[in-house]
N, C-alpha and C positions, 0 to 999 in steps of 0.2 A: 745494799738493802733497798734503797729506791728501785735499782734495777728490777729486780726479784719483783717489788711490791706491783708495779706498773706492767711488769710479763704478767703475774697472775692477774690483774684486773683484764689484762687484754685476752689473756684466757675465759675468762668467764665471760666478756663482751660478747664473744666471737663461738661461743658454745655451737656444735651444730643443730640443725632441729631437730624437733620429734617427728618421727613417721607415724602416721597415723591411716588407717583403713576406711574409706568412703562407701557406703552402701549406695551402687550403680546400675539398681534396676534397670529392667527396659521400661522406658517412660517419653513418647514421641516429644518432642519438642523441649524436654528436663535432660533424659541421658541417652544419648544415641550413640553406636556403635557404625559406621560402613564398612563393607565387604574387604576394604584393607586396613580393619584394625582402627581407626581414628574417630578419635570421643571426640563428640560434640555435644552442645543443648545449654540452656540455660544456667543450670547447676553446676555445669562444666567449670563454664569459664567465671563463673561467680566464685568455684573455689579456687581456681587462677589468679583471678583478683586478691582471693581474703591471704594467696601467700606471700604478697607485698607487702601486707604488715603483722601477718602472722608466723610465729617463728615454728611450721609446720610444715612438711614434705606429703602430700597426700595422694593414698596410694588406692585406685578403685577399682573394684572387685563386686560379683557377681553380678554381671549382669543376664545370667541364664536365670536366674533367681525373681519371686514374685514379691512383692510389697509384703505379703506376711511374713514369706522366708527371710525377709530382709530384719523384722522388729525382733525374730526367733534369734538370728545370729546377732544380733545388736546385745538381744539380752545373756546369750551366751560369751561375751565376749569375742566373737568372732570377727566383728566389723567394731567401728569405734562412733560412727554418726552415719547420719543417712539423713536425707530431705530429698523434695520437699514435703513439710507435713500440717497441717491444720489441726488446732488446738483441737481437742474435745477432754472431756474430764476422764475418760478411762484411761487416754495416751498420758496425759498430766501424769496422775497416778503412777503410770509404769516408769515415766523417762524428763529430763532436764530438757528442757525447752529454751534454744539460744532468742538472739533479739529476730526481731523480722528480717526474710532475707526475699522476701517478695510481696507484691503490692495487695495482694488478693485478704492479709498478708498470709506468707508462706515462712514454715521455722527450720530450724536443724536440731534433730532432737540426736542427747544422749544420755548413758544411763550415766541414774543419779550422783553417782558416788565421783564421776569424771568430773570432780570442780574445778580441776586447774586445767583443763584441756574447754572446759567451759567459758573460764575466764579469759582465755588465749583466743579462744574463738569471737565469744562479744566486744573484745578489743579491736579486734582486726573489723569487724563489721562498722562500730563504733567509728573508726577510724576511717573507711572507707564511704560512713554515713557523712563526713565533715570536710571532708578533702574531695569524694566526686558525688556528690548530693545527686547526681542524674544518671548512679549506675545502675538502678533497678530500671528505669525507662531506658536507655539505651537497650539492656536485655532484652524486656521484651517487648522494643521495637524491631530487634534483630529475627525474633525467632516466632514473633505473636501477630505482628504488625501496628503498623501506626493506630488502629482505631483505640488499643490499649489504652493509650497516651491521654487521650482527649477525655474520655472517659473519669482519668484519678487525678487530671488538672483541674477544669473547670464544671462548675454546673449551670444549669440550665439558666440561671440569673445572668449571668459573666457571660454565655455563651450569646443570650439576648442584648446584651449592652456590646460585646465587642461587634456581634451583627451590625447595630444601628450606627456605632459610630464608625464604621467602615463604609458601609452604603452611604455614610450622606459626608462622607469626607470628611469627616472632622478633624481637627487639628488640635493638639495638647499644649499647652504651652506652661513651660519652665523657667523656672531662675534658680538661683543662689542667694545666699544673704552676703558672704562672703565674697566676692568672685577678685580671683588673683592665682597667681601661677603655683603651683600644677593643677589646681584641682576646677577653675572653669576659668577660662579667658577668650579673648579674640583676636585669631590670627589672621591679620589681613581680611576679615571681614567674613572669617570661617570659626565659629566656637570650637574649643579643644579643650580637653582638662579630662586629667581620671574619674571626675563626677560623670561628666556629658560621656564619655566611652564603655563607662559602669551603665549609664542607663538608657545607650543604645541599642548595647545588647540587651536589657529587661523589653524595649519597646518593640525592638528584632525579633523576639522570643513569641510576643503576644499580637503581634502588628497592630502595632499602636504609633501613627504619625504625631509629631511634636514639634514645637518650634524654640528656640531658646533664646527669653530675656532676658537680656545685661542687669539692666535696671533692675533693682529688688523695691518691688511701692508693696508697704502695710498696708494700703488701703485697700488693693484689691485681689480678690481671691484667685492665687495662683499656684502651681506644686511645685514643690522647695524641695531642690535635692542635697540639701547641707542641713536637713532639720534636726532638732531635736526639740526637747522639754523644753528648753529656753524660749522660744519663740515665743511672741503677743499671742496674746488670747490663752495657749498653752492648752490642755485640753477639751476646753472649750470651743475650741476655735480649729484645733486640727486635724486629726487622725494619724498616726504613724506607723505606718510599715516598720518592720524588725530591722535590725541594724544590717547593713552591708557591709560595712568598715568595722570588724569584730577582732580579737584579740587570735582567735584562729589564721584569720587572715593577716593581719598587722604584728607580730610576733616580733619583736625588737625594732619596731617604727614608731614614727612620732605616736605616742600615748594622746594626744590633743586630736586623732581621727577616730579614736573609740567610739563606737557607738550611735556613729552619723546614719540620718534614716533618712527616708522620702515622709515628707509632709503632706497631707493631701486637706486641703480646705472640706471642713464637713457640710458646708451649703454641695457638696460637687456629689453625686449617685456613688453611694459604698460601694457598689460594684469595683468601681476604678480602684480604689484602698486596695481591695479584693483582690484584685488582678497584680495589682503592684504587689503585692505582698509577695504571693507564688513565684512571681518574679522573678524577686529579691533572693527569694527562697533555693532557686532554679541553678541558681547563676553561681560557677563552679567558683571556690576560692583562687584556684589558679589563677583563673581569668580575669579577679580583681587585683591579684599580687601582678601581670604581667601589665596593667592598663599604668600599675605603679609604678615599678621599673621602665615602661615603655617614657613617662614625664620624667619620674622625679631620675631616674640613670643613674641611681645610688641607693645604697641602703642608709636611709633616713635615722639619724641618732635617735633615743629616747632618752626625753628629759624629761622623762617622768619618773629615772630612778634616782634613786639616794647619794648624795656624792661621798665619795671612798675618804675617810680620814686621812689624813697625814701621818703614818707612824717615821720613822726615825731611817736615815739617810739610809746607813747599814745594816739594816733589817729589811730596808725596802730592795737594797741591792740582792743579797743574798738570796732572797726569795724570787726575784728573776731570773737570775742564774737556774736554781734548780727548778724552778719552771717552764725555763727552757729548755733544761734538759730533758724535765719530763716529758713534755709536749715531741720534741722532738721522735723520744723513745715510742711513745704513743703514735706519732704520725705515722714512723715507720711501722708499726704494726698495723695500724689501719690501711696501708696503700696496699703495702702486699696483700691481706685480705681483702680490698676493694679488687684489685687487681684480679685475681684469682675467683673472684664473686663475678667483675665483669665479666672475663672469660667465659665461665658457666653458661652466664645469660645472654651472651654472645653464641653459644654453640643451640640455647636452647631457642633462644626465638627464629634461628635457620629454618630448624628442627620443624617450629610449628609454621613455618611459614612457609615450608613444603607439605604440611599434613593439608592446611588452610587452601595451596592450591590445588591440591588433588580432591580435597573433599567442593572444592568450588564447582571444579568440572566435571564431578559426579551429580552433584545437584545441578546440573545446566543441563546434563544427558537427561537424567529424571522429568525436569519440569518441562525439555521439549518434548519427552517421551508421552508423557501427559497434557501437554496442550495439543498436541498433535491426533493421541484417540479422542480425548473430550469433543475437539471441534468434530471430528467425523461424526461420532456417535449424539453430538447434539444438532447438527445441520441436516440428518439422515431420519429424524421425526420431524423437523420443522420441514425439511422441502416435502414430506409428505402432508403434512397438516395445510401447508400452502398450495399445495396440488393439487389434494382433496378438496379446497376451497373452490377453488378456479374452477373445476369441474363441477362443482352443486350450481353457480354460478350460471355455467354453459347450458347446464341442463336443468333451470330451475322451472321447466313444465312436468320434469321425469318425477315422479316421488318416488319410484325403486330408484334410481342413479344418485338423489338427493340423500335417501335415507343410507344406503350403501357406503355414500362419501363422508356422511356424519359419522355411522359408525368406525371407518378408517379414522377419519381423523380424531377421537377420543379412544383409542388405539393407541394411535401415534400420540397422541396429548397424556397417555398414563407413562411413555414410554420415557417420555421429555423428563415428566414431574420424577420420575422412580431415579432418572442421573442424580437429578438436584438434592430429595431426599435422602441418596447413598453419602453425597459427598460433605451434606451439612450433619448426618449423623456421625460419619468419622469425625468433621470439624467438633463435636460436640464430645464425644470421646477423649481425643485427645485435648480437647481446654477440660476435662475434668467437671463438664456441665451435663453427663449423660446420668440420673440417678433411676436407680431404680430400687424399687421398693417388695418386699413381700410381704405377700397374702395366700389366704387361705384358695386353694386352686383345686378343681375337679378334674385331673388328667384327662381323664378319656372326652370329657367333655370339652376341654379345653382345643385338643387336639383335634375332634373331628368338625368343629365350626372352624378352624384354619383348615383342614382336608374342601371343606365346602367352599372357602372363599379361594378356593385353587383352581378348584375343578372348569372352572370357566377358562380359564390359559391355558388349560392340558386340551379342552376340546378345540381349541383353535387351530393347534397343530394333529387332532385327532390321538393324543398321546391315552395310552390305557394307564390309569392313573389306580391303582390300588391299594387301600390302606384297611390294616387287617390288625383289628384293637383286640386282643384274650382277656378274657375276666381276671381283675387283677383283687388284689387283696385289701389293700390303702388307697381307694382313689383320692381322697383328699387327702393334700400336703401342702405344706407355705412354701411357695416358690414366688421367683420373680418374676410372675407370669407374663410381661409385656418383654422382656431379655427373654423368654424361651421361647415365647410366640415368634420373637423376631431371627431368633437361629435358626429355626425350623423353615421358617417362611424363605429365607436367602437359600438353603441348603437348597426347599422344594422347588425354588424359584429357578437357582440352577440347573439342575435336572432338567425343567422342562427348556430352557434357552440351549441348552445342549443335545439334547436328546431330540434326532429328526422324526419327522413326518409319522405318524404311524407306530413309534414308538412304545419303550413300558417304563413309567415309573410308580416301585414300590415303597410306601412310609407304613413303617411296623413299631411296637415299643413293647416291653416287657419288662414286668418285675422281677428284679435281682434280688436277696437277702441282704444282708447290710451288718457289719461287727459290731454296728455302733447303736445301742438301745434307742428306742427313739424315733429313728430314721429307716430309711430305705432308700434303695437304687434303682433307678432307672435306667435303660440302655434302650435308645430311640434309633432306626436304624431307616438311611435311605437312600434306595439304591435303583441304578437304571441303569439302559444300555444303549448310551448314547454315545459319544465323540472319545470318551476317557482323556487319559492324562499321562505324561510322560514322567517316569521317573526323576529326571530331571526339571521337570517343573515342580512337581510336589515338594521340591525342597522352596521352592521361594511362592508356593500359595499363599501365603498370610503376608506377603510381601505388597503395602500400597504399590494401589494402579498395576499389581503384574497380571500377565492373561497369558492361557497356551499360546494362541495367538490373536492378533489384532482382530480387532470387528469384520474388520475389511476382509480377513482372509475367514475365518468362521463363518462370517455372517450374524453374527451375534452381538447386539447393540450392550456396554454395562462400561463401568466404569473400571471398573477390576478391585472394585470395594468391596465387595458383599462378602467374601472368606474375609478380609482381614475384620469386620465389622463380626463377622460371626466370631473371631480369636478371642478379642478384646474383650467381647459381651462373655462367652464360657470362660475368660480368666475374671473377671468381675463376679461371676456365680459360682466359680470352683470349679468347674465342669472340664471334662478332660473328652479331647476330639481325635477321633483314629480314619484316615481316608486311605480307601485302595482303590488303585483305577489303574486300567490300563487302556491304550492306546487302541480305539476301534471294537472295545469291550463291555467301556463303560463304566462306570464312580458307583464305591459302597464307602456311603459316610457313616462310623458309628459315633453319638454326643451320650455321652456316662455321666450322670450328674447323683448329687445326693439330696434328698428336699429330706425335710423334718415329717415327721407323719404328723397330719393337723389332731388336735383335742379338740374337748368345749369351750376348752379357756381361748381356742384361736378364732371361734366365733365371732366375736364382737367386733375382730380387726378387720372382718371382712367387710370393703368398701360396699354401696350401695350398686344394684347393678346399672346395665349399660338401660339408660331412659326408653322406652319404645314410645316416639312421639306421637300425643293425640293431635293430629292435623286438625280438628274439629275445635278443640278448647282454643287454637288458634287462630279460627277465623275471627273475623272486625278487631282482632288486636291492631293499634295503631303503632308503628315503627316508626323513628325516626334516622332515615340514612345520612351515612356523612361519609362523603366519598370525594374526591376531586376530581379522578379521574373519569370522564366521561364515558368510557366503554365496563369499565366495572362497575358503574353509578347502574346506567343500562340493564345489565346482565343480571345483575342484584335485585332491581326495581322488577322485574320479570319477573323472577323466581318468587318471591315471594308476594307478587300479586297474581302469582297461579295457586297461589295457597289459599286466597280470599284475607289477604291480609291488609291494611289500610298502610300506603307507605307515603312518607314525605323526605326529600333529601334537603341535603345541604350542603355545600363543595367546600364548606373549610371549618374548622371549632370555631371561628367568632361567629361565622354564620348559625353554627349548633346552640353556641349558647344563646343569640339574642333570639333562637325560636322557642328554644325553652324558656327564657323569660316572658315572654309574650303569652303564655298559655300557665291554667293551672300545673301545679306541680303532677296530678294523676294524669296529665294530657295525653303523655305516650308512654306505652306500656312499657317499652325498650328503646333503647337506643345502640347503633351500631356503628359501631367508631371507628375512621381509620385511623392511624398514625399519624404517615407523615405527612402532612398537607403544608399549603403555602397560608401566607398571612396569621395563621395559630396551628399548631401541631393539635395530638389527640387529647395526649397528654394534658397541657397547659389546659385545654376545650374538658372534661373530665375533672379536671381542680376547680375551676370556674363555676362548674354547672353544682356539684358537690356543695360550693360553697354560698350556690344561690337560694338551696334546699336543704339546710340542713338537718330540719327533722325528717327530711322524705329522702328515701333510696330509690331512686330510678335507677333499670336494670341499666350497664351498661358492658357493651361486649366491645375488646378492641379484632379487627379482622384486619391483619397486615401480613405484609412478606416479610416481614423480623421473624424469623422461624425458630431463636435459640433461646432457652431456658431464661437467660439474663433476661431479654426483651418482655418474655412473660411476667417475670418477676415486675420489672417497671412498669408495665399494664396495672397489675394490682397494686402497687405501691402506690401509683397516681390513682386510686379509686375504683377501679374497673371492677366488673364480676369476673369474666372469665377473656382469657385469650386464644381467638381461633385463627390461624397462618389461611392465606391464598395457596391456591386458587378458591373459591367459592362454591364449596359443597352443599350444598342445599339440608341435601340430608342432617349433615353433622352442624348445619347451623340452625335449623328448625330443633334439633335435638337440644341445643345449646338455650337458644331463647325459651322453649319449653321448662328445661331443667330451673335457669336464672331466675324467671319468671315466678317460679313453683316455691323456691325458696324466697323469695321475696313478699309471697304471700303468708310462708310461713312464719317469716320472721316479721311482720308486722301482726 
């Protein structure tokens, strides 16, 4: 009977898992596929992880499939979860939402009725939230990079105090209340103890220098790494970081380590608390159970449970016996299944640890294939822009050879900026920070102000540029007009970088009918007879960084971004893309999209139009610059005192703010702010000035190289009106001051 009872319990221990279906979109840096088969990405190896404590086998599928296809077969039963996804109330509505499985944060959604496959999932996360606290940062330090990190640890408070106390060398100093073996003592005149190796690594983690006292003095204020409630003063007097020594980590050890915290003297800047605390918070359980084992070399009794009665000699015997037999019985089932589990995961981490080096030396071909065009194609506008230099230089009595070399080099300088913006819009793409919005759109209109800002690169190379718009029937439709403006423009762009000397490119669009009330179709069409394309390339167009061929051998300066920036943007709009080209013939690309036909009710969404600045309402406006660097200070202070504008600089925010405190609050009309400067950022200089004027809003504009969506976001978070990126448009930032200005009066 025992036998029997102990087989079946080991049966149900040892159940095999559930298989379950992963929704495996194509997703750059979440679900990636290479050319032989091997999943990578952040998602990947998160569900790798969650099968360590989740009793699940997962199995993923489609990645030919689009993020709707994916929520379709979710709610069909055809997939069982899918991530990663961001809360909103429609998705709530439709699907079960697991715990956070990323920092942004990021969920795993499934449908509702899946609760036990829900509960299995938030366990495993749960679980992997308490045992490796640092696996969302590992991830996406692997696949995002380091700046992630800094980011969703410290803020700008913490970031200012670890500054100061590393510049001026500061020095921490520690003690114990306690100090005795294992947990802080002195060996031969070197501290040791699981306290002091617990909070080497907190101080490792944050680079924080410390020194450690023996001696524990109540009188004077010092950080106690044995603290708790108990100490003098007690809340009054301390601050404590969360427990290090937790029941997680101490799970059958002395019960008298429970709940041991860092103490921090409240005379000492919270910042420090602060920092300690994340720490604390950082710092894997492992690595405190091994600092344990590495002193104490045993597993430590707990006497802090109950002690066992005494029942009766032969009742206590007997019960050993078949205790032992049970346990026995049980061992043996548990080895052989340990056995047979290790085997497994012996064959499988082979397995991935040949996927892991062939996917290594695929990305090492890649990123030299790509630092290798990037350098040509960015050294091949700068040795022209320095060329051109040298030469204005040579001949600065000639004004044809000056004005000539000017021209070249702002040529070369749009050629430089168009790399940079191809590669931070994919960057932008793929982090999920690309949004676009619709509105109410005039087609034909739309289209032939992008035909005009073309025309000027088609006559460069003398290209016959023709664009031939039919009276259609619905010119207005809500589209994403900055994503269609931006397909069209890559596509025309192309053509003209491919298409030689003398050439023809044609851009055409027509109205299509449409099944669906409401709507209608478009089919935009552009085509030239330039270099064409091989069969065999058109299978990996949309493939980052690919090109027919290199710069070097075309002659043709790009990144190899522009198709896949175009893919990306018409699967974010629905838009379906068809290319034919051949080889010394020439590319017909057709883009199919579907917009809504606009109503009256789409009216009112329409944003205000694009500003046409009065240069005149601008003149004796007085600006205040804040720049550090001395050649954009320059260049700045130019342009806008060819406007007739009053300008004063300042090379850093504290310098910004004490000139605005110096002057009435109406003093200067705007201000233009950089970033990142030395002694006060823009930011910090923006909160200050804000806070010196509270009833008055002075415009202020930040103008920085931070080019991506977050960056703007922190601009306005810190007070700002608007944020315009480098280089220093003139146009677009008189349009800016103009706008900021305008509403400024308005809203007073």
């Amino acid at each position: 009977m025992i036998f029997l009872f102990f087989l079946l319990l080991g049966g149900v221990a040892y159940a095999g898992p559930q298989n379950v279906k992963v929704g495996f979109f194509a997703y750059s840096g979440y679900h990636e596929i290479s050319l032989n088969g091997e999943k990578s990405g952040y998602d990947y190896e998160m569900y790798r992880q969650l099968s360590r404590y989740a009793n699940l086998n997962f199995e993923f599928v489609g990645f030919n499939k689009t993020w709707n296809d994916m929520l379709v077969m979710l709610e069909k039963g055809e997939i069982d979860m899918v991530s990663p996804v961001s809360r909103t109330d429609e998705l709530e509505e439709r699907f079960a939402f697991s715990r956070p499985v990323g920092l942004y944060p990021d969920y795993i959604i499934l449908r509702k009725n899946d609760t036990a496959l829900l509960k299995e999932i938030d366990y495993a996360i749960r679980e992997m939230d308490l045992t490796e606290p640092a696996w969302k940062n590992q991830l996406y330090r692997k696949y995002f990079g380091d700046d992630v990190l800094d980011v969703s640890v410290f803020r700008d408070r913490e970031v200012a105090f670890l500054q100061d106390f590393r510049s001026k060398d500061k020095m921490l100093k520690v003690t114990v209340r306690n100090a005795k073996f294992p947990f802080a003592y002195i060996d031969r005149g070197v501290p040791r103890g699981i306290l002091l190796d617990i909070f080497a690594e907190i101080a490792l983690h944050n680079g924080l220098k410390y020194e450690f006292v023996m001696t524990y003095d109540e009188k004077k204020p010092i950080v106690v790494l044995d603290g708790s409630y108990g100490l003098e003063g007690g809340d009054d007097s301390w601050v404590f970081t969360p427990p290090y020594l937790h029941e997680q980590v101490l799970a059958g050890y002395d019960s008298l380590l429970y709940g041991m915290c860092i103490a921090v003297p409240r005379s000492f800047p919270r910042e420090l608390a602060s920092i300690l605390t994340k720490g604390v918070l950082a710092v894997s359980p492992n690595v405190v159970r091994s600092k344990i084992t590495k002193y104490a070399g045993f597993r430590m009794p707990d006497f802090a449970g109950v002690a066992i009665h005494e029942q009766s000699k032969v009742a206590t015997a007997f019960g050993v016996i078949f205790g032992v037999l049970g346990m026995a019985l049980v061992g043996s089932l548990v080895w052989i299944a340990f056995r047979r589990k290790l085997k497994n995961r012996q064959n499988e981490l082979d397995m991935r640890l040949r996927e892991a080096n062939a996917f290594a030396v695929e990305a090492k071909e890649a990123k030299s294939k790509f630092l290798l065009n990037m350098s040509h194609d960015i050294r091949t506008p700068m040795n022209a822009i320095i060329g051109y230099t040298e030469r204005a230089e040579r001949h600065v009595d000639n004004r044809a050879d000056i004005l000539d070399a000017l021209r070249k080099i702002r040529i070369s300088g749009g050629y430089l900026l168009q790399l940079v913006e191809e590669v931070l819009d994919m960057a932008k793409i793929e982090s999920g920070q690309m949004v676009l919005s619709e509105r109410m759109v005039n087609i034909p209109s739309c289209m032939k102000e992008l035909c005009e800002s073309c025309e000027p690169m088609m006559r460069q190379k003398n290209i016959s540029f023709i664009w031939e718009f039919p009276s259609i029937r619905n010119k207005f439709v809500m589209a994403y007009a900055s994503g269609l403006r931006q397909i069209m423009y890559n596509i025309i762009s192309n053509a003209q970088k491919f298409t030689p000397y003398g050439g023809r490119v044609v851009f055409s669009f027509e109205e299509r009918p449409c099944q669906v009330d409401g709507y209608t179709v478009f089919d935009f069409e552009i085509s030239d007879n330039g270099l064409g394309m091989s069969k065999e390339f058109l299978e990996h167009i949309y493939d980052e960084f690919s090109r027919e061929q290199s710069s070097t051998q075309s002659g043709v300066m790009g990144t190899g971004l522009g198709m896949t920036i175009v893919k990306r943007l018409a699967d974010m709009m629905g838009a379906e893309i068809d290319i034919q080209s051949e080889i010394g013939l020439g590319t017909t690309v057709h883009v199919r999209t579907q917009f809504k036909i606009a109503t009256e009710s789409d009216v009112d969404l329409v944003p205000a139009g694009k500003c046409e600045t009065d240069c005149a309402a601008l003149k004796e406006k007085r600006v205040l610059l804040v720049e550090d660097n001395a050649f954009n200070r320059e260049i700045a202070q130019d342009l806008l005192h060819d406007n007739q504008m009053i300008v004063e600089v300042a090379e850093n925010g504290l310098e910004a703010v004490t000139k605005v405190r110096e002057h009435a609050p109406d003093y200067y009309d705007c201000i233009l702010m950089d970033v990142q400067m030395p002694v006060m950022g823009g930011y910090e200089a923006t909160r200050a000035i804000r806070k010196l004027y509270p009833g008055v809003h002075i415009p202020i504009i930040a103008i920085s190289a931070n080019a991506f969506e977050e960056d703007r976001q922190k601009s306005l978070a810190a007070g700002m009106d608007e944020h315009l990126t480098k280089p220093f448009i003139v146009s677009k930032v008189l349009e800016t001051i103009s706008s900021v200005m305008q509403k400024n009066v308005n809203v007073a």
